[in-house]
C-alpha positions in Angstrom: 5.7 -25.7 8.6 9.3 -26.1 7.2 12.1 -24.1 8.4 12.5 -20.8 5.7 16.2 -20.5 5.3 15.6 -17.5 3.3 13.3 -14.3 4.1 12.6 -12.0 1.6 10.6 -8.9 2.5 9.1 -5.7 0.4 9.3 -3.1 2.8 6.7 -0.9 1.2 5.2 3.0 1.8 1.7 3.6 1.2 0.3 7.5 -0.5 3.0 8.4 -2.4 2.4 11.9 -3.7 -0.4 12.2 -1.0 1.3 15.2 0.4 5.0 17.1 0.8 5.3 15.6 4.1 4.6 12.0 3.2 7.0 12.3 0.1 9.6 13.8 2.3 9.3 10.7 4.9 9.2 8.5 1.5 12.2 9.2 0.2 14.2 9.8 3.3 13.1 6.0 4.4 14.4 5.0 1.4 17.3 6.6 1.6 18.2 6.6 5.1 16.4 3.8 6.3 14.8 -0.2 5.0 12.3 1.5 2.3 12.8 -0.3 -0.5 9.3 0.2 -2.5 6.3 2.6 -2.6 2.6 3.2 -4.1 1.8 6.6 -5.8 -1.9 8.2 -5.7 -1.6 9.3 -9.1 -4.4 11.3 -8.2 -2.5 13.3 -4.3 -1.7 17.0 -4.2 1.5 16.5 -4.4 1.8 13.9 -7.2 4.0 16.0 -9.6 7.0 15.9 -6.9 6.3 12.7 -6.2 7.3 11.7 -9.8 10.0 14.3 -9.7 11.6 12.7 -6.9 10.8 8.9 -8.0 13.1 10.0 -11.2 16.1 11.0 -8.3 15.6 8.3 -6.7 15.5 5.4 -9.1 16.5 2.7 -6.7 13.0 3.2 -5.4 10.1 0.9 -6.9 6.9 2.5 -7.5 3.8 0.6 -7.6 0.2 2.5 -8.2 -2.2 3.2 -5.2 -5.3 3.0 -6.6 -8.0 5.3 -5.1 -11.8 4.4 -5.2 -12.8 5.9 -2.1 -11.4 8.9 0.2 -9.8 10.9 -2.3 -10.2 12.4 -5.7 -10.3 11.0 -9.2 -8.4 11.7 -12.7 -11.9 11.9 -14.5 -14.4 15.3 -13.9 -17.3 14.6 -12.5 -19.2 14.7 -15.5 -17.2 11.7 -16.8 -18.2 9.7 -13.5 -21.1 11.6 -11.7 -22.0 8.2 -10.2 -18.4 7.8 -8.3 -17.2 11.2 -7.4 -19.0 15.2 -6.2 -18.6 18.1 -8.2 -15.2 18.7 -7.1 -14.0 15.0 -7.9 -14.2 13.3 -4.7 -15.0 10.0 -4.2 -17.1 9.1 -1.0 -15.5 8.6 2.5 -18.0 5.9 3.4 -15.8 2.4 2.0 -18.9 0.5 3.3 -21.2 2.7 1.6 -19.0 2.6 -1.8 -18.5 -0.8 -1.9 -22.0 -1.6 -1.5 -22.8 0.6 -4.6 -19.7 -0.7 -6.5 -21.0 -4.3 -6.5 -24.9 -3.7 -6.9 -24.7 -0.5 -9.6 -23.8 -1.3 -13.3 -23.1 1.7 -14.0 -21.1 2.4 -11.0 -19.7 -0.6 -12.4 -18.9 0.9 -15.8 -17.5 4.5 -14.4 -14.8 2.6 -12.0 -13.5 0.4 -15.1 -13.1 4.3 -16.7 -11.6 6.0 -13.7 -9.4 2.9 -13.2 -8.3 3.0 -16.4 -7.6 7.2 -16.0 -5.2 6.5 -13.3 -3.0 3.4 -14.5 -2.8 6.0 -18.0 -1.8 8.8 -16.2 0.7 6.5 -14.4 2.1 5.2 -17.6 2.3 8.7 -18.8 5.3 9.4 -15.8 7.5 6.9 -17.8 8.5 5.3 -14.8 8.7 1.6 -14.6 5.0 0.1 -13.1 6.6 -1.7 -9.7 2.9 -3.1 -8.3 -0.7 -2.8 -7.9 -2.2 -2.0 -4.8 -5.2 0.5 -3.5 -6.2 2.6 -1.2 -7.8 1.0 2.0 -7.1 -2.7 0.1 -10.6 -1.6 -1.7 -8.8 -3.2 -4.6 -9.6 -6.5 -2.9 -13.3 -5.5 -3.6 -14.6 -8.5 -6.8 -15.5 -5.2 -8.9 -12.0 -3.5 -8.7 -9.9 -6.5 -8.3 -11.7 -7.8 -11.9 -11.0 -4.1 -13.5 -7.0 -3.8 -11.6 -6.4 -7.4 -12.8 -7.7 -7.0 -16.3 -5.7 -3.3 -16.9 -2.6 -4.8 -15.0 -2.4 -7.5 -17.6 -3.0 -4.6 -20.6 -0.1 -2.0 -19.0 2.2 -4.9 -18.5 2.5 -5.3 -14.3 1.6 -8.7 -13.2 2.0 -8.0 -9.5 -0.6 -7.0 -7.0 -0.7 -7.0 -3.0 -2.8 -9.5 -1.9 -3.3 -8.5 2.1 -2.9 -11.7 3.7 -1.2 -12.1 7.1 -1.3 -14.3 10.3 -4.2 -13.3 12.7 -2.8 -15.4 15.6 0.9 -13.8 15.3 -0.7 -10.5 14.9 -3.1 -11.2 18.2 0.2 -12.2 19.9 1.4 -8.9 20.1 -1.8 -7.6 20.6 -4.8 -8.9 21.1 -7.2 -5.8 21.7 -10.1 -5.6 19.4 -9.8 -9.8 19.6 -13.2 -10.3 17.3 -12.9 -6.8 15.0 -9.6 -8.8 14.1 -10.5 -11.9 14.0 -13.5 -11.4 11.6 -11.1 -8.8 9.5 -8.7 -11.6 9.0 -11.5 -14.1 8.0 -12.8 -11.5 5.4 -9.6 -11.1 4.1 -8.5 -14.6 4.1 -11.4 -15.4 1.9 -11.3 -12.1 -0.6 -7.0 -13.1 -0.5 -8.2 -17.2 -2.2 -10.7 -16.0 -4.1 -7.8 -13.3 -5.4 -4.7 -15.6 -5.7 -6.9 -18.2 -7.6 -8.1 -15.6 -10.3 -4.0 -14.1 -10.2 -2.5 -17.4 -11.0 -3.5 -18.0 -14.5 -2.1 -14.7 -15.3 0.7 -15.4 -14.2 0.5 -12.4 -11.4 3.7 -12.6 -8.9 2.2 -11.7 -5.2 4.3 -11.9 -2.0 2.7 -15.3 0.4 2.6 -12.4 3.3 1.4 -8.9 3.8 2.2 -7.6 7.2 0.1 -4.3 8.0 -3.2 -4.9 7.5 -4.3 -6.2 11.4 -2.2 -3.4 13.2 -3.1 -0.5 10.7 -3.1 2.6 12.6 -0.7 1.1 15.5 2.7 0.3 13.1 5.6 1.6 15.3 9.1 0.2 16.1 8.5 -2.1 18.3 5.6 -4.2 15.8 8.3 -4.1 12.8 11.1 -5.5 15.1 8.3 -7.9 16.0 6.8 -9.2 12.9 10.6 -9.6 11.4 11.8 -11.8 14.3 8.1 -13.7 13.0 8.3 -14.1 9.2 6.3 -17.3 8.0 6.9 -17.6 4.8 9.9 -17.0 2.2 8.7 -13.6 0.1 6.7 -11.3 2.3 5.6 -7.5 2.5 5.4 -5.2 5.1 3.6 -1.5 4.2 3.4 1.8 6.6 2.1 5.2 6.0 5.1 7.7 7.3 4.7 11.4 7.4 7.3 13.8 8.5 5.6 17.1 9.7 7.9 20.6 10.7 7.0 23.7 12.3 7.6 27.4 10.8 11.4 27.0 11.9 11.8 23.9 10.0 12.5 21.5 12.9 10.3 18.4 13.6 6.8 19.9 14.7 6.3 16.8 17.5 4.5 19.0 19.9 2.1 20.9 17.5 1.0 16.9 16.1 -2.6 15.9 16.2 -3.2 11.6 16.9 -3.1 11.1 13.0 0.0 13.2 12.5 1.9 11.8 15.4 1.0 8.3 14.4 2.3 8.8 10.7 5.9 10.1 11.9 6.1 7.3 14.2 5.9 4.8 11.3 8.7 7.2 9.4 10.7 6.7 12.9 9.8 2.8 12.7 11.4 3.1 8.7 14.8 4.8 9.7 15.5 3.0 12.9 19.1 1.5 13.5 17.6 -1.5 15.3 15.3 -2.4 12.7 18.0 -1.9 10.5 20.6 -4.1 12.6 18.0 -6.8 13.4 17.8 -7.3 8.9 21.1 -7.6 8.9 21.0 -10.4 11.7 18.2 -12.4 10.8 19.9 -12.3 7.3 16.6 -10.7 5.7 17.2 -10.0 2.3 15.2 -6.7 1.2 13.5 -6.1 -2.2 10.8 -5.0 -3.9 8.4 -6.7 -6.2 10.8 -6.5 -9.4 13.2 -8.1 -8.1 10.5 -11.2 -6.4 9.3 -11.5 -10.4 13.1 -12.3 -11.6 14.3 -14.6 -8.1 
């Protein structure tokens, strides 16, 4: 492979509006640290300070994080009883959901609705549409991917994450869980093609990388410094999930963390460290986000 002479990465944050604490970690990676681009769950708890703080913070790009499974939905139940319970959740079971996505038409018909809901009540923030991604990649899934394509085209954002990434430099730095990984990569290799062929005539903008996907639940420091000193190609994207959690005096609540917890304000730590920072600057890594990849 040619020599890159130029990197450019989307550093991007996952469940915006999920939560305070994951807004707080959000915009404090963004402002003290290499954020440069986030996805909002239009449908989190804490989605109306997420917008508020997106509007201080207009620097920031904001993509939508669409939700199909583990979360709730825009439409009531009785809009979508095939999708979501009584209290407009959607199942926790991806396997189970996806199965029913792809085989039920009318499953079929109420995702095209509910996906629809959510880039609306996007649009209705006024803030400017960064990217399309979803929760858990299910927007890789032929059913969504067909709806997110079709509605990205209609509201105007012709860039998606496409979650493709190196399965031999990811098994490099750690190869635990060798054939989980290996057979993840393979799937997603495949749904990636199949999604980059149907993008192009659209004219869709999509980063060659996504850096994430094969260490999910493991992104720390020591990966990001890592996977920059690795970049492949010349327009990549690198997501985490930060959280910052406090105790009832306000300081960092480290000790009082559950795994989950801990693990989310270690990738906040991994956003605002110096030597991730420092290491940019050296490799000459030019940050962005996926409005700025559409005009270069």
């Amino acid at each position: 492979m040619p020599k890159v002479e130029t990197h450019r990465l989307i550093v991007n944050a996952d469940d915006f509006g999920a939560s305070e604490e994951v807004n707080e970690a959000i915009i404090r990676a963004h402002r003290e640290g290499v954020l440069t681009s986030t996805s909002l769950m239009v449908t989190g708890e804490a989605f109306d300070q997420a917008v508020a703080l997106a509007r201080e913070n207009p620097r920031l790009a904001i993509g939508i994080h669409l939700v199909t499974v583990m979360g709730s939905s825009v439409l009531s139940h009785d809009q979508i009883p095939t999708l979501v319970d009584h209290q407009g959740r959607f199942s926790n079971d991806p396997v189970s959901a996806g199965l029913k996505y792809f085989f039920s038409m009318r499953a079929r018909h109420e995702l095209r609705l509910e996906i629809n809901a959510q880039f609306e009540k996007f649009k209705a923030t006024g803030l400017p549409l960064s990217h399309i991604d979803g929760h858990l990649h299910l927007h890789v899934h032929p059913v969504i991917f067909k709806a997110a394509l079709e509605l990205g085209v209609g509201y105007g954002c012709r860039r998606m994450r496409v979650p493709v990434e190196e399965r031999a430099l990811a098994l490099q730095f750690d190869s635990s869980h060798l054939a989980l990984k290996t057979v993840h990569a393979l799937l997603f290799s495949a749904l990636g093609a199949y999604m980059k062929s149907k993008l192009k005539p659209y004219g869709y903008i999509v980063p060659e990388r996504v850096y994430g996907n094969l260490q999910s639940g493991k992104m720390n420091e020591d990966y990001f410094l890592y996977a920059l000193k690795h970049l492949q190609s010349a327009t990549s994207e690198i997501y985490f999930h930060p959280a910052v959690f406090r105790n009832e005096t306000g300081d960092s609540g480290e000790g009082q963390l559950d795994d989950q917890q801990r693990q989310l304000q270690v990738e906040f730590e991994a956003l605002t460290s110096p030597r991730v920072a420092e290491t940019i600057r050296t490799l000459g890594i030019k940050l962005t986000n996926y409005f700025e990849l559409e005009r270069a």
